[in-house]
Residue frames relative to the residue before (quaternion, step in Angstrom):
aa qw qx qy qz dx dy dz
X 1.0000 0.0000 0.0000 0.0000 0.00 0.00 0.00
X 0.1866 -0.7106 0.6776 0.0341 3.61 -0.82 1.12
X 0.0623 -0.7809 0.6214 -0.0157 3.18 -1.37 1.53
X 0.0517 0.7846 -0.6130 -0.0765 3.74 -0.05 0.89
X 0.2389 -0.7145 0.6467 0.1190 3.40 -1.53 0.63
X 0.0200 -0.8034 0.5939 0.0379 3.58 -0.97 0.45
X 0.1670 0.8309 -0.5008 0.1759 3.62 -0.33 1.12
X 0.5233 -0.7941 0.3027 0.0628 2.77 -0.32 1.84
X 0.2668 -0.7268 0.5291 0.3474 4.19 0.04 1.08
X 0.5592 -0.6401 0.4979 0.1721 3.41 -1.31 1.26
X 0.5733 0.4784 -0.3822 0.5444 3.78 0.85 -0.27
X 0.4427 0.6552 -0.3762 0.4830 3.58 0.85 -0.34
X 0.6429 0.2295 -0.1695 0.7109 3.72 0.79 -0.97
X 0.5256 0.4601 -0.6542 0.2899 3.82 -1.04 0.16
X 0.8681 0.1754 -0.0808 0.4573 3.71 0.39 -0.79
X 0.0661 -0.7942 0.6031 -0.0338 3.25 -0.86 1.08
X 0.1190 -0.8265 0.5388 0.1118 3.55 -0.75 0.51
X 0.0639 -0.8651 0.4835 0.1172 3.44 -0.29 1.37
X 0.1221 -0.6947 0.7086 -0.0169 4.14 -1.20 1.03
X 0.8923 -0.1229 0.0326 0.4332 2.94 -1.97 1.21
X 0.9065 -0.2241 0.1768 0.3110 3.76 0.29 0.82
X 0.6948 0.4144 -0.0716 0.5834 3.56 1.68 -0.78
X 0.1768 -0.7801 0.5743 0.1740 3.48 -0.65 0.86
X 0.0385 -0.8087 0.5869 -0.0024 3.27 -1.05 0.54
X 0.5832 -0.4873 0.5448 0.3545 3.75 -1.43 0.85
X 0.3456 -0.6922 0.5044 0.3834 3.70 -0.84 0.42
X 0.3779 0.4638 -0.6754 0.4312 3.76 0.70 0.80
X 0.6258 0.6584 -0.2888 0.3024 3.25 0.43 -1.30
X 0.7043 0.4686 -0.1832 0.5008 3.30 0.92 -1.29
X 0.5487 0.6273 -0.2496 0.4931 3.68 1.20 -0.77
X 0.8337 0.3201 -0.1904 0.4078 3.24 0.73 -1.29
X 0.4441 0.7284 -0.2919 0.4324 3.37 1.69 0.01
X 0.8360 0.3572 0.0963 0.4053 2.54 0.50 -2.34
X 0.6264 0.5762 -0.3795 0.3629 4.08 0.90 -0.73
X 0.2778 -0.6979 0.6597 0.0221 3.09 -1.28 1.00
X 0.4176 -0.7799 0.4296 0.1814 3.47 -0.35 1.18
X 0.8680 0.2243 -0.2141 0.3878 3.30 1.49 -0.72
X 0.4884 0.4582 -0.4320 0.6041 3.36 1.54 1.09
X 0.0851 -0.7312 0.6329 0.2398 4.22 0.21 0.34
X 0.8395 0.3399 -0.3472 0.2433 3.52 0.41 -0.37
X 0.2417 0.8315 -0.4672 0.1783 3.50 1.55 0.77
X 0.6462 0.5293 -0.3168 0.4493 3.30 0.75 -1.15
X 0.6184 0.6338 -0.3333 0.3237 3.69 0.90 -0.46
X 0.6918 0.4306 -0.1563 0.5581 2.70 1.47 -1.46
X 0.2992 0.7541 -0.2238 0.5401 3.54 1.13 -0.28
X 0.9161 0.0120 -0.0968 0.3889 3.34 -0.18 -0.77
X 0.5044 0.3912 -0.6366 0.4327 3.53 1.14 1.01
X 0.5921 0.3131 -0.5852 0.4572 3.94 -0.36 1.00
X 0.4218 0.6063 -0.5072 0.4441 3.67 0.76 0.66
X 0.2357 -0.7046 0.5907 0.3149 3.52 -1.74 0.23
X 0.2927 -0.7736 0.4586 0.3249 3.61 -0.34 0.34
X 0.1101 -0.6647 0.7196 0.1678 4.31 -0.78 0.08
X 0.0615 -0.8029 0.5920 -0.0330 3.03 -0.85 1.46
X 0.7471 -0.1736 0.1838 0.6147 3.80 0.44 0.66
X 0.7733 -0.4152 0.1605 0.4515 3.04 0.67 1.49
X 0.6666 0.1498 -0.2982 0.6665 4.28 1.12 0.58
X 0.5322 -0.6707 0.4964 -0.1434 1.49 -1.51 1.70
X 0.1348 -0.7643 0.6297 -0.0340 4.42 -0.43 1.45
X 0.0789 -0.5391 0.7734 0.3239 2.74 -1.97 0.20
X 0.7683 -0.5629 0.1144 0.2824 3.31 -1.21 0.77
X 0.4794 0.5988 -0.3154 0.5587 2.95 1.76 -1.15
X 0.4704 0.6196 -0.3903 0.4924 4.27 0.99 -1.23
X 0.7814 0.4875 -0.1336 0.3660 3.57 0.10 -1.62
X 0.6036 0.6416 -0.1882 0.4344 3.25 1.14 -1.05
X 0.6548 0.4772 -0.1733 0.5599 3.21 1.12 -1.82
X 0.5567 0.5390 -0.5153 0.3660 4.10 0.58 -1.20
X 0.7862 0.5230 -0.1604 0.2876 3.37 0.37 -1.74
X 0.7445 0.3169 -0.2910 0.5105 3.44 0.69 -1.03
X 0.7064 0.5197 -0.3978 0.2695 3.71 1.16 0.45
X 0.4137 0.6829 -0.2826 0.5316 2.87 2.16 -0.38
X 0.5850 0.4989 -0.3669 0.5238 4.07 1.46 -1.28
X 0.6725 0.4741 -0.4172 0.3860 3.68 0.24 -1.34
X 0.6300 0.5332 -0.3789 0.4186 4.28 0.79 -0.50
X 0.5793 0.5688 -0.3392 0.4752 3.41 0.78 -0.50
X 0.3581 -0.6919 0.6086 0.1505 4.00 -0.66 1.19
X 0.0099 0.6782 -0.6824 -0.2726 3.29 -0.69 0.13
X 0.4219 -0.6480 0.5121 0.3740 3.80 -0.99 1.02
X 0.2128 -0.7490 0.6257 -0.0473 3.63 -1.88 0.60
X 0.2606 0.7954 -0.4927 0.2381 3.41 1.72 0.07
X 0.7670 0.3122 -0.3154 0.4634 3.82 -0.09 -1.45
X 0.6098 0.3378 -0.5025 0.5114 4.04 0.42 -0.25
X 0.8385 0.3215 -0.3523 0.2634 3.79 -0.33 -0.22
X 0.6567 0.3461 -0.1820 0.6449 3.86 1.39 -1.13
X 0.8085 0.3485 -0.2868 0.3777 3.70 0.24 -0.70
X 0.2685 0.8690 -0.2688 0.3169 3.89 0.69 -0.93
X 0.8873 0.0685 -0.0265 0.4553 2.75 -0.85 -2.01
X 0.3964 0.6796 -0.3848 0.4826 4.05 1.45 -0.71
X 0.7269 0.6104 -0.2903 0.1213 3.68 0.06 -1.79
X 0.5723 0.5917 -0.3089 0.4765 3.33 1.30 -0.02
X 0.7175 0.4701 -0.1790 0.4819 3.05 0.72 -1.83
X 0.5685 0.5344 -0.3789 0.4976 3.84 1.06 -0.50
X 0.2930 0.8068 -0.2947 0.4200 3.45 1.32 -0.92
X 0.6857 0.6387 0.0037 0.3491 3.02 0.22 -2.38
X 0.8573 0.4245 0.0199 0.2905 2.27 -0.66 -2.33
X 0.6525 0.0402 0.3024 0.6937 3.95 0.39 -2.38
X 0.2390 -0.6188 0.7221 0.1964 3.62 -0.91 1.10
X 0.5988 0.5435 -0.4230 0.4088 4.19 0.77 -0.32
X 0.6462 0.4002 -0.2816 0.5856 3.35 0.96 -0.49
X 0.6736 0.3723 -0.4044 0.4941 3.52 0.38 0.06
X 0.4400 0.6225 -0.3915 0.5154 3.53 1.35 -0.26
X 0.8731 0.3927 -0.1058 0.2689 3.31 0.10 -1.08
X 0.3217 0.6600 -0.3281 0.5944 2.80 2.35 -0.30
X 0.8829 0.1545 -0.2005 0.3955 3.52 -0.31 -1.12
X 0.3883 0.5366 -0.5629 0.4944 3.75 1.04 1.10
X 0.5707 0.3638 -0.4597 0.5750 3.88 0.80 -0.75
X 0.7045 0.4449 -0.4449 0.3285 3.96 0.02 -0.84
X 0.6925 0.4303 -0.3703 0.4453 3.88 0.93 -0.11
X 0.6292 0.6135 -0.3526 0.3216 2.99 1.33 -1.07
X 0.5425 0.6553 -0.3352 0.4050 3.71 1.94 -1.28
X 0.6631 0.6046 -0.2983 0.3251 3.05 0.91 -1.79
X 0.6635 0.5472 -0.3447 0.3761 3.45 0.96 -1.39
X 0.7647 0.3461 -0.3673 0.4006 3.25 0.92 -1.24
X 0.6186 0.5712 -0.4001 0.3620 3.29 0.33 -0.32
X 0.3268 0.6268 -0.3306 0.6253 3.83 1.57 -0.15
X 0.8395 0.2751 -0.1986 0.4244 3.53 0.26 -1.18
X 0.6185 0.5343 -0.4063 0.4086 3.73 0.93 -0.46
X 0.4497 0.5759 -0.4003 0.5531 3.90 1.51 -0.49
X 0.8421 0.3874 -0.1646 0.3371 3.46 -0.06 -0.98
X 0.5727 0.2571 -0.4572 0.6300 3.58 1.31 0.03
X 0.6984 0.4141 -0.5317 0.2411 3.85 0.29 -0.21
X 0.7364 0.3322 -0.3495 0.4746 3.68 1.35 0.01
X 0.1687 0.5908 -0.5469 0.5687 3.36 1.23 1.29
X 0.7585 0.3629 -0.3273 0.4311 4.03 0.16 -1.35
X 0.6862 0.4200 -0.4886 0.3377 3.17 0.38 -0.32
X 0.6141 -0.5636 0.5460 0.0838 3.09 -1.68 1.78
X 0.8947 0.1159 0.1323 0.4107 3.45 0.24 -0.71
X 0.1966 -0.7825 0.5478 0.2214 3.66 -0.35 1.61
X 0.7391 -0.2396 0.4923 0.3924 3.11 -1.78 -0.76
X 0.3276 -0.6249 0.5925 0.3886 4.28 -0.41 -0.20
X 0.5758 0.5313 -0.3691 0.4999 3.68 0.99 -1.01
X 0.6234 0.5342 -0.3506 0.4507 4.47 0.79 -0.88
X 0.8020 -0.1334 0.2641 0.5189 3.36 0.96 -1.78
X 0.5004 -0.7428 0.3580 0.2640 3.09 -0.48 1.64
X 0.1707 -0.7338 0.5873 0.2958 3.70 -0.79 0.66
X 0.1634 0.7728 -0.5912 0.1627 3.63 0.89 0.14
X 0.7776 0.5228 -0.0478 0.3461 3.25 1.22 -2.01
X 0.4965 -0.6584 0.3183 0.4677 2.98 1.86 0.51
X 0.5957 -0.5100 0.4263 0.4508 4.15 -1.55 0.23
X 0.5907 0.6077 -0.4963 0.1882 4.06 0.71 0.22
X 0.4282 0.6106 -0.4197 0.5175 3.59 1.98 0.37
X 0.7107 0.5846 -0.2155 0.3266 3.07 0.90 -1.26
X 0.7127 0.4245 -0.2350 0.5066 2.96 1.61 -0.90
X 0.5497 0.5962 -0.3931 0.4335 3.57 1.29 -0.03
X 0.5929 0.5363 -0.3382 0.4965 3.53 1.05 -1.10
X 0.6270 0.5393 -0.3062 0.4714 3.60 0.87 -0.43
X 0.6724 0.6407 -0.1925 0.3167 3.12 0.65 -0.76
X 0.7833 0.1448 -0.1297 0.5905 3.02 1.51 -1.19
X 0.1637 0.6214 -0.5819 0.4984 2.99 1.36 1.00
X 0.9092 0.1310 -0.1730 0.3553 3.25 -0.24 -1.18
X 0.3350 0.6776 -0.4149 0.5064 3.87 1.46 0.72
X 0.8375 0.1930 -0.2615 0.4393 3.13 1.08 -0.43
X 0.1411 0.7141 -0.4559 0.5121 3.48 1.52 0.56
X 0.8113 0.1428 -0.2656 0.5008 3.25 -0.39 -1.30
X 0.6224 0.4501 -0.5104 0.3866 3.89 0.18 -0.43
């Protein structure tokens, strides 16, 4: 008795990409669209696309705007360049503990600020084809994300 199973990686469905009428899986859309001797057609290519991201529905330029407004909300913090900095010597000086603790906030900034990069290229929905092949369907795409945003929170 031969049992085969076939089960279909859910990221696979989160992203649909829809052209001249026809939706397609973005393997699909790869394997349609790619031009072997332009790598960056499909790129260009897919801003006159709509995209269906979990069930909403973008146009790319739409998509574009979600993301780079969601990035512009994020603060990036500036405390040790603006309050700590110009001081950091003279603390030096002054309390080598306080100068200790100075360059913990300066790692601690650095770290976060490490982490605001990585959840803002975590949001993005959608690499380049030229970054990562979508041949391999959106479940790379959705991994690279993933620890994009795994390391965010760390």
């Amino acid at each position: 008795m031969k049992l085969t199973l076939h089960k279909e990686i859910e990221s696979n469905l989160y992203l649909k990409i829809i052209y001249e009428g026809s939706t397609y899986r973005i393997n699909e859309f790869s394997d349609k669209f790619e031009n072997p001797n332009d790598i960056f057609y499909i790129d260009r290519l897919i801003r006159k696309c709509n995209i269906e991201y979990k069930g909403n529905r973008f146009s790319y330029d739409e998509l574009e705007n979600l993301i780079c407004n969601k990035i512009n909300n994020i603060e990036l913090s500036e405390q040790f360049e603006k309050k700590i900095y110009p001081l950091q010597y003279k603390l030096f000086v002054v309390d080598k503990d306080y100068y200790c603790a100075s360059q913990l906030i300066k790692s601690a900034e650095n770290m976060l600020s490490y982490g605001r990069y990585q959840l803002i290229e975590g949001m993005t929905i959608l690499e380049h084809n030229f970054n990562i092949n979508w041949g391999c369907g959106y479940s790379g795409l959705f991994l690279l994300r993933s620890i994009k945003i795994n390391n965010a929170i760390m």
